[in-house]
C-alpha positions as CSV (number, residue, x, y, z in Angstrom):
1,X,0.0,0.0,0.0
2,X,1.4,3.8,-1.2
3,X,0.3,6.4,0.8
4,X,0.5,9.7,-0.9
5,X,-0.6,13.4,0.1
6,X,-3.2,15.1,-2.3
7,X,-4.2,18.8,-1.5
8,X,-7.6,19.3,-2.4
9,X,-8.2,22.8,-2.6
10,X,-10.8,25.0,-4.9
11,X,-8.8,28.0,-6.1
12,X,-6.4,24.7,-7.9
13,X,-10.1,22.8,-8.8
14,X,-11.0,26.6,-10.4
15,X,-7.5,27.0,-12.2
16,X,-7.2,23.8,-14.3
17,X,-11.3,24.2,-14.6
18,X,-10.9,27.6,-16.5
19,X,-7.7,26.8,-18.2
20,X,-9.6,23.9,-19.8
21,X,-12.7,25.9,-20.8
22,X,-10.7,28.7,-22.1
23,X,-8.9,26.2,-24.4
24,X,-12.3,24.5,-25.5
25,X,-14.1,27.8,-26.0
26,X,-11.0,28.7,-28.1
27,X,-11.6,26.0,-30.3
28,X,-15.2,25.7,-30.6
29,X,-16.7,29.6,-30.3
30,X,-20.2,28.4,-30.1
31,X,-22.6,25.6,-28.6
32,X,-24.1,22.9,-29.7
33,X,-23.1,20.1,-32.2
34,X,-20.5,20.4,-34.4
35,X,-21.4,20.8,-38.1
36,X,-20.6,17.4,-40.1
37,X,-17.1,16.8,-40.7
38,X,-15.4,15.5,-43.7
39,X,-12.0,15.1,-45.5
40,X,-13.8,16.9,-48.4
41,X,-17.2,18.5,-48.8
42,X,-18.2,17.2,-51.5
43,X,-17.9,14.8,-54.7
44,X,-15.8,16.3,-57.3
45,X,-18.6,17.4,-60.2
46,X,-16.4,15.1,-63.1
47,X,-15.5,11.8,-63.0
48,X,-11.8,11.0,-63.3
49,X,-11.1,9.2,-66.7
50,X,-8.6,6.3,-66.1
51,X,-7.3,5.1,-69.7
52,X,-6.5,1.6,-70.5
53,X,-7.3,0.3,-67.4
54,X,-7.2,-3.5,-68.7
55,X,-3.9,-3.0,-70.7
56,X,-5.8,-4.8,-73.5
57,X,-3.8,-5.6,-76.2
58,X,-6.1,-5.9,-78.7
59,X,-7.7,-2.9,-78.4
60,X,-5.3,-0.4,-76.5
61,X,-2.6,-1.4,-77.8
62,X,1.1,-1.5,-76.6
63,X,4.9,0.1,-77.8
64,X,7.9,-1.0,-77.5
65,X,11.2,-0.8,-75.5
66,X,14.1,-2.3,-74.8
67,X,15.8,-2.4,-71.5
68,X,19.3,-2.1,-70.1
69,X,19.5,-6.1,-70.4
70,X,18.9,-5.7,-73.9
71,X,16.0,-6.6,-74.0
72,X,12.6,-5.8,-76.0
73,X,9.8,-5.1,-74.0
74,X,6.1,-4.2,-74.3
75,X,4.9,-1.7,-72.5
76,X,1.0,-0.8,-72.7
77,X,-0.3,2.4,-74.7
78,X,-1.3,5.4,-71.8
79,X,0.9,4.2,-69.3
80,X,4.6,4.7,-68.7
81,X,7.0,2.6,-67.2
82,X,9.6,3.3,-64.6
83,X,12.4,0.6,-64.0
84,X,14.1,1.0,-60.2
85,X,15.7,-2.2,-60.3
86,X,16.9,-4.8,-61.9
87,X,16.2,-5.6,-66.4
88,X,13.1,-7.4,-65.8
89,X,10.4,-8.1,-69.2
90,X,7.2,-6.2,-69.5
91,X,5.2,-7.5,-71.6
92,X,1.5,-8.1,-72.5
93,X,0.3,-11.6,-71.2
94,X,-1.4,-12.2,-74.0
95,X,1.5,-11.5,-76.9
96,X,3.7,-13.4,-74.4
97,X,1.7,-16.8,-74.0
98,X,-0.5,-16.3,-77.2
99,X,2.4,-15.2,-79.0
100,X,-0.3,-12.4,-80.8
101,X,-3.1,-10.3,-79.6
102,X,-5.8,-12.6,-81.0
103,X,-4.3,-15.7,-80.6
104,X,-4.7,-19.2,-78.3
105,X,-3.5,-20.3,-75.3
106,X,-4.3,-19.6,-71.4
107,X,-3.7,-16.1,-70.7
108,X,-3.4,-15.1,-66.8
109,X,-5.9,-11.9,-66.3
110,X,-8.8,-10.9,-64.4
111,X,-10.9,-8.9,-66.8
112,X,-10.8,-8.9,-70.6
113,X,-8.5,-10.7,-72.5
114,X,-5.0,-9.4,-71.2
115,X,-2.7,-8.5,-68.5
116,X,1.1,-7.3,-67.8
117,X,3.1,-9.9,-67.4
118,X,6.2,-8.6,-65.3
119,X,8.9,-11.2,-65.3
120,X,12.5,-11.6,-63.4
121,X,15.2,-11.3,-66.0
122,X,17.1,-15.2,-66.1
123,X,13.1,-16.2,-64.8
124,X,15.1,-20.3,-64.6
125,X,18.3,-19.6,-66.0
126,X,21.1,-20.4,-63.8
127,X,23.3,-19.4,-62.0
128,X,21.2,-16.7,-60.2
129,X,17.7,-17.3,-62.0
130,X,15.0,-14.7,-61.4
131,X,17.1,-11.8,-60.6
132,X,15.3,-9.0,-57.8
133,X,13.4,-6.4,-59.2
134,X,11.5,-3.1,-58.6
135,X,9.2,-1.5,-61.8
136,X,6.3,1.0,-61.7
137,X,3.7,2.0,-64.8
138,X,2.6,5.3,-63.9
139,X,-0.5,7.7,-65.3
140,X,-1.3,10.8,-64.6
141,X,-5.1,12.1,-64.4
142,X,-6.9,15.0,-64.4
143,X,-8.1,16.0,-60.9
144,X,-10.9,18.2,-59.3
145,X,-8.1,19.9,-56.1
146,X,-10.1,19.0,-52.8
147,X,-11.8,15.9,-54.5
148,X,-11.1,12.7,-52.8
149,X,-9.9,9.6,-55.3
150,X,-10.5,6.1,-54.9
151,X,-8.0,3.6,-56.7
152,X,-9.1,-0.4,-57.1
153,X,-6.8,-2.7,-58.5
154,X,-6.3,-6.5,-59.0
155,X,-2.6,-8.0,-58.5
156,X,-1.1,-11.5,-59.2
157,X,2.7,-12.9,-57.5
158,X,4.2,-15.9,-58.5
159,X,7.1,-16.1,-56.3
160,X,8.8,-19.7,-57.2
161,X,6.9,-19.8,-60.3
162,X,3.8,-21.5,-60.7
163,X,4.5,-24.8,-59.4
164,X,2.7,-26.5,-56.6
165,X,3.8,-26.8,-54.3
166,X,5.5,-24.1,-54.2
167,X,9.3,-24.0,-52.9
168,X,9.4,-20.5,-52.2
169,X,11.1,-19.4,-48.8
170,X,9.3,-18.4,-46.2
171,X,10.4,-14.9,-45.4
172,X,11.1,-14.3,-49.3
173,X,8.1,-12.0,-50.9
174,X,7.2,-10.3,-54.0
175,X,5.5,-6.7,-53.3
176,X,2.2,-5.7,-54.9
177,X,1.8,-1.6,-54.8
178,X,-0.7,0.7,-55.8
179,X,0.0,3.9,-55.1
180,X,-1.6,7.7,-55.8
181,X,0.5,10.5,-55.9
182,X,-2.0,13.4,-54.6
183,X,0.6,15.9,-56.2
184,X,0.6,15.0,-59.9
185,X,4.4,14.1,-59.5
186,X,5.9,11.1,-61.3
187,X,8.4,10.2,-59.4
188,X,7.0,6.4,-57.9
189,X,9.9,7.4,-54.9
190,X,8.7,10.3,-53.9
191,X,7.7,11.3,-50.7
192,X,4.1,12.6,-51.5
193,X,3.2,9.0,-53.0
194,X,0.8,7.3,-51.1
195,X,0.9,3.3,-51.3
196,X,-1.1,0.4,-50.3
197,X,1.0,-2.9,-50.8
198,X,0.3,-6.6,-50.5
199,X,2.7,-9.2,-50.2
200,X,0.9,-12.4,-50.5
201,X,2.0,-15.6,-52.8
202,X,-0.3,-17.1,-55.3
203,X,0.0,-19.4,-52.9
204,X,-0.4,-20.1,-49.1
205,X,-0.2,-23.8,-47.2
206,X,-0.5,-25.4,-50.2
207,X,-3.9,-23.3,-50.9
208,X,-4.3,-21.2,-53.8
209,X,-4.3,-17.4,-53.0
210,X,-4.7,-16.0,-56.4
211,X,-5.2,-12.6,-57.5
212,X,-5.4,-9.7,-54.9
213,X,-7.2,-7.0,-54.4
214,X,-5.8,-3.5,-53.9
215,X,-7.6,-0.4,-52.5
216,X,-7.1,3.3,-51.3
217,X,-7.6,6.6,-51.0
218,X,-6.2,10.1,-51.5
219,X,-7.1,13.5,-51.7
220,X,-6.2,15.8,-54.7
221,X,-3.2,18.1,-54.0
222,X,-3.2,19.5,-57.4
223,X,-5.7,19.6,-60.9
224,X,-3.6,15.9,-61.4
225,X,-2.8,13.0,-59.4
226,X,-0.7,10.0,-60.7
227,X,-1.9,6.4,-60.6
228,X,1.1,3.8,-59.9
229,X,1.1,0.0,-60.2
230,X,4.1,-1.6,-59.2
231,X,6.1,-4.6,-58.5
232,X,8.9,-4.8,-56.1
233,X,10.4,-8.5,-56.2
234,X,13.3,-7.5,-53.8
235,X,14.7,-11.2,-53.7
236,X,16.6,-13.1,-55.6
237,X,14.8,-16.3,-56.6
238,X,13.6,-18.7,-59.6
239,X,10.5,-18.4,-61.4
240,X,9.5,-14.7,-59.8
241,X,6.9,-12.8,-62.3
242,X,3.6,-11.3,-61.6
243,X,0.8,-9.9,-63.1
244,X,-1.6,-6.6,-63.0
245,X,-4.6,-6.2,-64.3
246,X,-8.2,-4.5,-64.1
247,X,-7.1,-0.5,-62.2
248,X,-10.4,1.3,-61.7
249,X,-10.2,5.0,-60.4
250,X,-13.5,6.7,-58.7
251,X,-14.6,9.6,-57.1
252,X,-14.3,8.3,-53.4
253,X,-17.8,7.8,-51.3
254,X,-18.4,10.8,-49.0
255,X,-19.3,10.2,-45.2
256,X,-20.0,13.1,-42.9
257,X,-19.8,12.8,-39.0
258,X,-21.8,15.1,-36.1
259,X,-20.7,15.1,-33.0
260,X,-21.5,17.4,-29.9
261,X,-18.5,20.0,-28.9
262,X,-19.1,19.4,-25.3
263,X,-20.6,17.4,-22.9
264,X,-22.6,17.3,-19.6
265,X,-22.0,13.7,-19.5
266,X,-20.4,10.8,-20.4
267,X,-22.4,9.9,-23.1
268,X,-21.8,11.0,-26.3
269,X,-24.0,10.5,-29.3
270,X,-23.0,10.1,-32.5
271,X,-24.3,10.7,-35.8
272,X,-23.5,9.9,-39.4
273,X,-24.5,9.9,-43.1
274,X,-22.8,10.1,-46.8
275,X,-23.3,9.9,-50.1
276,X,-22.0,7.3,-53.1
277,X,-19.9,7.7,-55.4
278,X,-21.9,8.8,-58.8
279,X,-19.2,7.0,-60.5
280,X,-20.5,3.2,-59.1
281,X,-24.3,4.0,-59.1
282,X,-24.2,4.1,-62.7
283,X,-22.5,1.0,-63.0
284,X,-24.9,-1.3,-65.0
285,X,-25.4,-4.4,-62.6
286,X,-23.5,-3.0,-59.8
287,X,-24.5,-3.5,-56.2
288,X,-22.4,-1.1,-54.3
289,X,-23.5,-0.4,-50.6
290,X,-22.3,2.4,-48.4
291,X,-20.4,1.1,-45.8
292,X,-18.8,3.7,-42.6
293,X,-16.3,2.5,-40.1
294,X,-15.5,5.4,-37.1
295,X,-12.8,5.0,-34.5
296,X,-12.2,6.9,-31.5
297,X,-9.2,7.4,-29.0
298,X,-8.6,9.1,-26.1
299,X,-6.1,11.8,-26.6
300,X,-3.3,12.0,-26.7
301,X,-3.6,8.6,-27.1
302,X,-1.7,7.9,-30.7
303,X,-4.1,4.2,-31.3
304,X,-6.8,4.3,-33.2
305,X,-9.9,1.7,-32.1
306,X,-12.9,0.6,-33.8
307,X,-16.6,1.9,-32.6
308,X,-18.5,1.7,-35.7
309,X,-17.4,-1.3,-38.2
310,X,-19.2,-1.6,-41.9
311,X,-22.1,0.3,-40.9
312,X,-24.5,0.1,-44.0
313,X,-26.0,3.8,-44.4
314,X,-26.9,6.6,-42.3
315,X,-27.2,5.8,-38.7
316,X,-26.5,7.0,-35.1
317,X,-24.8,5.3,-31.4
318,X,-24.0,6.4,-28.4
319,X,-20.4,6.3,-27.1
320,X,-19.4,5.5,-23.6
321,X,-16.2,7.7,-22.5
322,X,-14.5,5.7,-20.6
323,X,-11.4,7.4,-19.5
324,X,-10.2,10.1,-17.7
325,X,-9.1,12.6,-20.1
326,X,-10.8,15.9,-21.1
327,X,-11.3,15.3,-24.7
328,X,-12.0,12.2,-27.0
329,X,-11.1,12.0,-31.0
330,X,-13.1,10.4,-33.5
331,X,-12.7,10.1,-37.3
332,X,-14.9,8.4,-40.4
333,X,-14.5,7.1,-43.8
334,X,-16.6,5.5,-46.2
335,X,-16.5,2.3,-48.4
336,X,-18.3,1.2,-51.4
337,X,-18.0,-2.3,-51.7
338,X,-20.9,-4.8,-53.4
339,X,-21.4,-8.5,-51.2
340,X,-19.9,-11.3,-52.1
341,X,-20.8,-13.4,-54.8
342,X,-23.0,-10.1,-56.3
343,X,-22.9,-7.6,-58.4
344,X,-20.2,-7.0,-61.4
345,X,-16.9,-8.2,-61.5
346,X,-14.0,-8.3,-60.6
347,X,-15.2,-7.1,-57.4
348,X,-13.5,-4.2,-56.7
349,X,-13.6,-2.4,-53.7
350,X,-13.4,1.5,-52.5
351,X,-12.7,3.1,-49.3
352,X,-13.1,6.8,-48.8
353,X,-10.5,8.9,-46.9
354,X,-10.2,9.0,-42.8
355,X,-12.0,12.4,-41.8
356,X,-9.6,14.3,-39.9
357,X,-9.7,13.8,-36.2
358,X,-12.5,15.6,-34.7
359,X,-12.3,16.5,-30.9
360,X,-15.1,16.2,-28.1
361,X,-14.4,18.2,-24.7
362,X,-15.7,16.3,-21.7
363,X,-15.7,18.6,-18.8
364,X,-14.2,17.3,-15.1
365,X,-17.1,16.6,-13.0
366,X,-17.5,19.8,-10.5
367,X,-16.0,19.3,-7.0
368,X,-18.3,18.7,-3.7
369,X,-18.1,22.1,-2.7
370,X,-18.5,20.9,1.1
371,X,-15.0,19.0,0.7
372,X,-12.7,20.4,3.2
373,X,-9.6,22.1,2.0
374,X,-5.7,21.5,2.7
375,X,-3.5,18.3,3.2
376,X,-4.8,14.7,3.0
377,X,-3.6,11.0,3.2
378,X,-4.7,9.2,0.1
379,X,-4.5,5.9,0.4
380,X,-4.1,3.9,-3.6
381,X,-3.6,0.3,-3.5
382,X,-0.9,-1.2,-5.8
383,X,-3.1,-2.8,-8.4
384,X,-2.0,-4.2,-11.9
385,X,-4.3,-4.3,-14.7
386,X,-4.3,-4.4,-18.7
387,X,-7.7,-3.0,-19.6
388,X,-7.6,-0.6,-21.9
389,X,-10.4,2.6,-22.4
């Protein structure tokens, strides 16, 4: 047992008590609930135009390169292609395995009738067969500045090659990236870029994986983002190649939060709606549902936790505060996303941008004003606990 001396007196209480209003009246000058908050206010008025987004080579079309091994490669029309490592081929799928655009054999893809085929230079050719590498096609699109942009993308890795089982090691990976640079910029290293990766074989405990989904989000820095797929195979190994396929680029659903400023209680209600993406409701067969997820913490806690999860449409709860701090953070997105097994495919999926964090001020209970003043023993017994608030 610690025994430690508290002095409870009311000219402290009233100190920290108007030191906390003034800082909450500072930031919110008037009463009542705060107006809905978003990452953007509203859906950019033209739809972003994505070309070649199936790198079909029938119809779209690629030209020609050849890279530092030498090599011709095929690289598809509206798209550019950056090489950060290695010599590896680029190449349609279907010109690759078909040996032409119209002709016969199994072509790995998605949607349509093609795919990029990114292989390892020396794919089985010893002594070091299927040498690391690190490519990005890039596109830039026109842009509302303020409009949030969501990007949808399927990804294939073959790490070993395509046999099964599949011999390749453990802690060995090939990187799938999609990526939006919110600036317009083209460089896929840069700073500004923002990625979502996934690293998963074709695969996994002698189950097939397959293709991968990709999603995200960005806002629009400037009147043109850039669009980046990529491949980062970082390790050395036979048979590495992967494929991409199927990019889709949307205005991003829009979800609005409304919370109260301050409280009385511990309680606090909370309220939200949106709006889909025009882009997806005008998708002939689509079933796209709006979907919210909100997370809270309390600050200045840095963890983000779940309170509402896939949340279909406008709705309201009431939060419980739990701990003792004087303000609570919450933030929303939305997702459009159709159910399994419905709708058009491939099933692509798109999540909204995180609101920014949005603060609620819960005032310290008032002090029994019949407590006496001056020095006191509190006794606080040692106790260990993991619960979490």
């Amino acid at each position: 047992m610690r025994i430690l001396p508290i002095h409870v007196g009311t000219s402290v209480i009233g100190f920290f008590g108007c030191l906390l209003f003034a800082l909450n009246t500072l930031a919110y000058s008037d009463p009542g609930l705060l107006p809905a908050a978003s990452p953007y206010a509203t859906i950019p008025p033209i739809a972003p135009s994505l070309q070649n987004i199936d790198f079909e080579c029938a119809t779209a079309g690629y030209y020609t390169q050849t890279n530092s091994a030498g090599n011709v490669i095929h690289i598809p029309n509206d798209w550019t292609l950056v090489t950060l490592v290695g010599a590896p081929k680029v190449h349609s799928a279907r010109i690759n395995f078909a040996r032409s655009c119209d002709g016969s054999a199994h072509v790995e893809r998605i949607s349509g009738e093609d795919s990029v085929l990114v292989e390892a230079q020396d794919l089985e050719r010893p002594p070091t067969p299927g040498k690391p590498f690190d490519i990005a096609l890039y596109q830039q699109v026109s842009a509302t500045v303020g409009g949030a942009y969501s990007l949808s993308g399927w990804m294939l890795s073959l790490c070993g090659g395509s046999n099964v089982p599949n011999d390749c090691p453990a802690n060995y990976y090939m990187a799938k990236q999609l990526g939006i640079d919110p600036t317009g910029g083209t460089d896929p290293l840069a700073a500004s870029v923002v990625w979502t990766e996934n690293q998963r074989n074709f695969i996994e405990n002698g189950q097939r994986v397959g293709w991968s989904n990709l999603r995200m989000s960005a806002v629009a820095q400037a009147v043109t983002i850039t669009i980046f797929a990529r491949i980062n195979s970082p390790f050395q190994w036979h048979g590495n190649h992967a494929f991409i396929d199927a990019l889709s680029l949307v205005r991003a659903p829009l979800a609005s939060l409304t919370l109260p400023m301050t409280m009385t209680g511990t309680t606090i209600p909370v309220q939200w709606d949106g709006e889909q993406s025009p882009d997806l409701t005008s998708i002939p067969g689509g079933k796209y549902a709006l979907l919210f997820d909100i997370q809270y913490r309390p600050t200045p806690a840095a963890d983000w936790t779940d309170f509402v999860r896939d949340a279909v449409g406008a709705g309201s709860a009431a939060f419980q505060a739990r701990c003792a701090t004087p303000f609570y953070e919450f933030r929303i997105r939305a997702r459009a996303e159709q159910p399994d097994g419905q709708g058009v495919g491939p099933n692509q999926r798109y999540p909204g941008v995180w609101s920014e964090p949005i603060p609620v001020f819960i005032p310290t209970p008032p002090v029994d004003p019949n407590l006496p003043s001056g020095p006191h023993n509190l006794f606080l017994p040692l106790v260990q606990t993991n619960a979490t608030c």
